[in-house]
C-alpha positions as CSV (number, residue, x, y, z in Angstrom):
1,X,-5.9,-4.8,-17.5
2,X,-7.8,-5.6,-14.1
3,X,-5.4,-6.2,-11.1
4,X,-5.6,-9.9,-11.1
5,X,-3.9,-9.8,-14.4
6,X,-1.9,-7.4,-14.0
7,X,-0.5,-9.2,-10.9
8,X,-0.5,-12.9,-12.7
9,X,1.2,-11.2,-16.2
10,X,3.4,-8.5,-15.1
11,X,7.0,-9.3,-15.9
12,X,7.6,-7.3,-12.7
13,X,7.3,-10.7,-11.3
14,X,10.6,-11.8,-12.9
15,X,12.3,-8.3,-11.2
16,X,15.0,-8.8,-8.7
17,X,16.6,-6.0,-6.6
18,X,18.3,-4.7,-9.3
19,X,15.0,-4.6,-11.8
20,X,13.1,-3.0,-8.9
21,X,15.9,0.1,-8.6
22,X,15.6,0.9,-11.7
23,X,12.1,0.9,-11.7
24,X,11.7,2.9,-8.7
25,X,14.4,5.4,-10.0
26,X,12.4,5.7,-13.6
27,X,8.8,6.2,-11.6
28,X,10.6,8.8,-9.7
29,X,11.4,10.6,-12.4
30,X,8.2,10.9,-13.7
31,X,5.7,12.5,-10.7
32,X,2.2,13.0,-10.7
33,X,1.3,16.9,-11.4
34,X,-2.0,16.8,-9.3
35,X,-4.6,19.6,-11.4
36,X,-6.9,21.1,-9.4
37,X,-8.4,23.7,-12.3
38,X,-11.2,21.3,-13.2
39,X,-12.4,20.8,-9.4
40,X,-15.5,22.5,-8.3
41,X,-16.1,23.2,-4.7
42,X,-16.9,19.9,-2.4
43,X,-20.2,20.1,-0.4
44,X,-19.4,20.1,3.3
45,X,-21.1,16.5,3.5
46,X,-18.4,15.1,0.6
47,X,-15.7,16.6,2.9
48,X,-17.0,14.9,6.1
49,X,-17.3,11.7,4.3
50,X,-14.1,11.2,2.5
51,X,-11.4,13.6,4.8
52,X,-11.2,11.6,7.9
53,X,-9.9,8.2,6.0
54,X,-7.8,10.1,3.6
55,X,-6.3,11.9,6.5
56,X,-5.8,8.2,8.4
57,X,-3.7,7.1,4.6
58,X,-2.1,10.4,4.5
59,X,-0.4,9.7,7.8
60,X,0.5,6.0,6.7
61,X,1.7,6.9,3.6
62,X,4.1,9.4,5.2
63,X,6.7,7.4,7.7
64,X,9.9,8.0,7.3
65,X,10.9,4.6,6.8
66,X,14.1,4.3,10.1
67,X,12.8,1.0,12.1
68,X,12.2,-0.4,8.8
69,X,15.9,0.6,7.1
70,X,17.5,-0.6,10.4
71,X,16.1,-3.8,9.7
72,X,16.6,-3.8,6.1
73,X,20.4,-3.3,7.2
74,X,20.4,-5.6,9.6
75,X,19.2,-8.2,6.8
76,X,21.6,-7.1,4.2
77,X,24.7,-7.6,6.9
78,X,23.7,-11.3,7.5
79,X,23.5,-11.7,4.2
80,X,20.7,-10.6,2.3
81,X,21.2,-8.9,-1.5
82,X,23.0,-5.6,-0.7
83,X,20.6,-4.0,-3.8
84,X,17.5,-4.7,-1.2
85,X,19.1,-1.5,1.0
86,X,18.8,0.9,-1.9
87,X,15.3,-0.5,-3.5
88,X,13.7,-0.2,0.0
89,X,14.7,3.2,0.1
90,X,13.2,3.6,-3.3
91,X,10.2,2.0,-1.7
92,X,10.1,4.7,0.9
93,X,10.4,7.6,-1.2
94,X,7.5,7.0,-3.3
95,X,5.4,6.0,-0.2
96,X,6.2,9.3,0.8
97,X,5.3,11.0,-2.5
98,X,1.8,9.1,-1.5
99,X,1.8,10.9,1.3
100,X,2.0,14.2,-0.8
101,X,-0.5,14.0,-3.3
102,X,-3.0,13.7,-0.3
103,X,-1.7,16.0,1.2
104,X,-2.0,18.4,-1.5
105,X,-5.6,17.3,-1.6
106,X,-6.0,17.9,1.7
107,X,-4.3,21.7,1.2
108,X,-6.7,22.5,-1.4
109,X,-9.8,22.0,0.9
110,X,-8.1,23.4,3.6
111,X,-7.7,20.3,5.8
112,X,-5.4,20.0,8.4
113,X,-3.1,16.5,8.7
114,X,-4.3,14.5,11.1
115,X,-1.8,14.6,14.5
116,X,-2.3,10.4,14.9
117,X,-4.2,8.1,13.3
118,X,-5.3,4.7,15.6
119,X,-4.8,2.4,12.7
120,X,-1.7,3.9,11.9
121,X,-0.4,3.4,15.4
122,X,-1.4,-0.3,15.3
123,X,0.1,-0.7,12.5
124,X,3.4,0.5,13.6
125,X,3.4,-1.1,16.7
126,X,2.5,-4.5,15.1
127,X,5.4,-3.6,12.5
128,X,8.1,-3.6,15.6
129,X,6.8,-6.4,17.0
130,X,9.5,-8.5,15.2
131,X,12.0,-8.5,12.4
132,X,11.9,-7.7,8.7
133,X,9.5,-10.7,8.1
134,X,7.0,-9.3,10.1
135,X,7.4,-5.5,8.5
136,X,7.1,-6.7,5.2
137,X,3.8,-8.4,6.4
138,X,2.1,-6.1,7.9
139,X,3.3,-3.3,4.8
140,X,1.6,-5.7,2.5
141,X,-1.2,-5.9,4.4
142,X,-1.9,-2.1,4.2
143,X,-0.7,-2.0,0.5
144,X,-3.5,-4.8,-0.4
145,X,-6.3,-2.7,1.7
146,X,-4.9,0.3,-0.4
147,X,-6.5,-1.4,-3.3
148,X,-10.2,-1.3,-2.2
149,X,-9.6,1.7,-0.5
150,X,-8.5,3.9,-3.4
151,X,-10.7,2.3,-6.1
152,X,-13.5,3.4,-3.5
153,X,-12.3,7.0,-2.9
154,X,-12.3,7.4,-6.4
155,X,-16.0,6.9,-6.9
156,X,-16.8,8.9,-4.0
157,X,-17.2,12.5,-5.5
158,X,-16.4,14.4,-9.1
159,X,-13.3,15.4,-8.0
160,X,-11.2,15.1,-11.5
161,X,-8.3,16.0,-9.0
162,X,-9.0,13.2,-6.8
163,X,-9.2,10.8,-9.0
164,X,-6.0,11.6,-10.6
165,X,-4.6,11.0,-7.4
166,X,-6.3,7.2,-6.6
167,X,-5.5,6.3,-10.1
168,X,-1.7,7.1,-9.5
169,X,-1.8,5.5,-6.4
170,X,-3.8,2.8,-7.4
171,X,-0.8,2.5,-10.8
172,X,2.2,2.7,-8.0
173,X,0.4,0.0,-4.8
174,X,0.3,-3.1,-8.2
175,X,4.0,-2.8,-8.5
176,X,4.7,-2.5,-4.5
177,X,2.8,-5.7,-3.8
178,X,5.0,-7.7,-6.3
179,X,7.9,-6.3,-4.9
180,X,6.7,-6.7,-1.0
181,X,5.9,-10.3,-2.2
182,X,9.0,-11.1,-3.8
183,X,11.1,-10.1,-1.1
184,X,9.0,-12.0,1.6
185,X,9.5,-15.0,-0.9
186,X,13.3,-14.9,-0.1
187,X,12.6,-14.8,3.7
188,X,10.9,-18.2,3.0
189,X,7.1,-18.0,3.8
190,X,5.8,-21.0,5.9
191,X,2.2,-22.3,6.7
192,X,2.7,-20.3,10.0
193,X,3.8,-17.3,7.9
194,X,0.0,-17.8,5.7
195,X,-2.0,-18.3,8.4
196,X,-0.5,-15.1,10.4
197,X,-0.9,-13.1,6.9
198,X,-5.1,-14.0,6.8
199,X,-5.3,-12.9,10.7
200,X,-3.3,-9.5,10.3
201,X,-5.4,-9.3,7.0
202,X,-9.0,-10.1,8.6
203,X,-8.8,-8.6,11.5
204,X,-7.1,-5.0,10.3
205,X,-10.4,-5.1,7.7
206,X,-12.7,-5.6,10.4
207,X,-11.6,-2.3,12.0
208,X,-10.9,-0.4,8.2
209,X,-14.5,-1.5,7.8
210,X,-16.1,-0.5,11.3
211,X,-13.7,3.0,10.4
212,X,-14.2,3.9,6.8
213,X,-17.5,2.1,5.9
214,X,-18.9,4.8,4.7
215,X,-16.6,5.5,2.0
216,X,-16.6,1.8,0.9
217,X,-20.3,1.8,0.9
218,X,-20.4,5.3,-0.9
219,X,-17.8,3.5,-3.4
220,X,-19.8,0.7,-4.3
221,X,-18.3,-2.1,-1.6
222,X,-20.9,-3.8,0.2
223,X,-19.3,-5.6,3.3
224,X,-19.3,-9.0,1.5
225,X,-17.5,-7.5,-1.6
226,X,-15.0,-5.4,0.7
227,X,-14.0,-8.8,2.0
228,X,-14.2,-10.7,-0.7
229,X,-12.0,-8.5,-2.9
230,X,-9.1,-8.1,0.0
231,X,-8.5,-11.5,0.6
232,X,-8.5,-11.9,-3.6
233,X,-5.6,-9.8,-3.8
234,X,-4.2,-11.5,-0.2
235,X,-4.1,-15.4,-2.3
236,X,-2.7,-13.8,-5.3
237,X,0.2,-12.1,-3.2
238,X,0.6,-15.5,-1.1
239,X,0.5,-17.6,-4.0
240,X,3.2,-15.3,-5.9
241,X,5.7,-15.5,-2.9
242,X,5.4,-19.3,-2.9
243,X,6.0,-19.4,-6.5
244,X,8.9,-17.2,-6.2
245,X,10.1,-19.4,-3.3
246,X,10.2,-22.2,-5.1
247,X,12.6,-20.7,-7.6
248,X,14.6,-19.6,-5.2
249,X,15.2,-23.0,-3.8
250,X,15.9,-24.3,-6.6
């Protein structure tokens, strides 16, 4: 199943906090064991084309979540669902395990981390900006981009290893999206709320793109298709939040 239906059909889409804890708590159970005994060697040009963006995810895959619990709490003590504290952290944890798998990759080549990544920084500093509306936005943002950007990866080299990891990834960033969404269906999305979501989206793929173009391209995105396909998944997670919206109001 393509990720348009997947995102349309999934009963995920029914989950509330509850659902999504024990979601999060079976996935956890049930980690990736990256294998690396099928990989051959990658030619020094495959490593200068694919590390730097992988180590730019790596680093935004691997926060450790305490601006964005603080406002989680801070929701849940005016009143949000007290299950939204415990699925975030969830959330977190398998971001983190993200985190790892690269990072294993990154081991096995020898690769250092990288100290700061600029589009992680922005990110973060967009993030604080305001309160747990405007986290959830801009994590769904990168979540949506992770889409493109791991299908591409994937199709960069022979790695078996590699692509064990963007297909995990790719299995686990479906199921955040849905949850992302549904969450910033309960803080009520406006038409102020849409339009900010295509900026943040546009403009953070105009600098993913002047960044990482070569892995898209390499990947088989052309510029058109790169934003063509981000702003697909970007109506489908707007349009499930309104839905969901609409339930909740009634």
């Amino acid at each position: 199943m393509n990720s348009r239906d997947f995102i349309i059909r999934s009963n995920m889409t029914q989950f509330n906090y509850t659902d999504w804890i024990t979601y999060f708590e079976k996935n956890d159970k049930n980690r990736l064991q990256v294998d690396f005994s099928g990989d051959k060697p990658l030619s020094e040009a495959l490593k200068k084309l694919i590390f730097p963006s992988v180590q730019a995810f790596q680093k935004g895959e691997g926060s450790d979540g305490t601006f964005l619990m603080n406002t989680v709490k801070d929701y849940v003590r005016a009143g949000g669902p007290a299950e939204y504290q415990k699925a975030m952290q969830l959330f977190i944890k398998e971001e983190n395990w993200h985190s790892a798998y690269l990072k294993m990759y990154m081991d096995h080549y020898g690769i250092k981390t990288a100290n700061r990544s600029v589009l992680d920084t922005i990110f973060r500093k967009l993030r604080h900006l305001g309160g747990l509306k405007c986290e959830v936005t801009i994590l769904i943002t990168g979540e949506l981009i992770a889409l493109t950007y791991y299908d591409a990866l994937s199709k960069c080299t022979d790695s078996k290893a590699l692509k064990q990891i963007c297909k995990q990834m790719l299995d686990d960033e479906l199921p955040h999206i849905i949850f992302q969404s549904y969450t910033l269906s309960r803080l009520q999305p406006g038409f102020m709320d849409i339009l900010l979501r295509i900026f943040i989206m546009n403009v953070t793929l105009f600098f993913v793109w002047c960044a990482y173009h070569n892995v898209y391209q390499t990947g088989g995105y052309c510029f058109s298709r790169f934003i063509k396909e981000n702003n697909r998944y970007l109506r489908q997670s707007v349009c499930l939040s309104e839905k969901m919206a609409r339930k909740h109001a009634v």
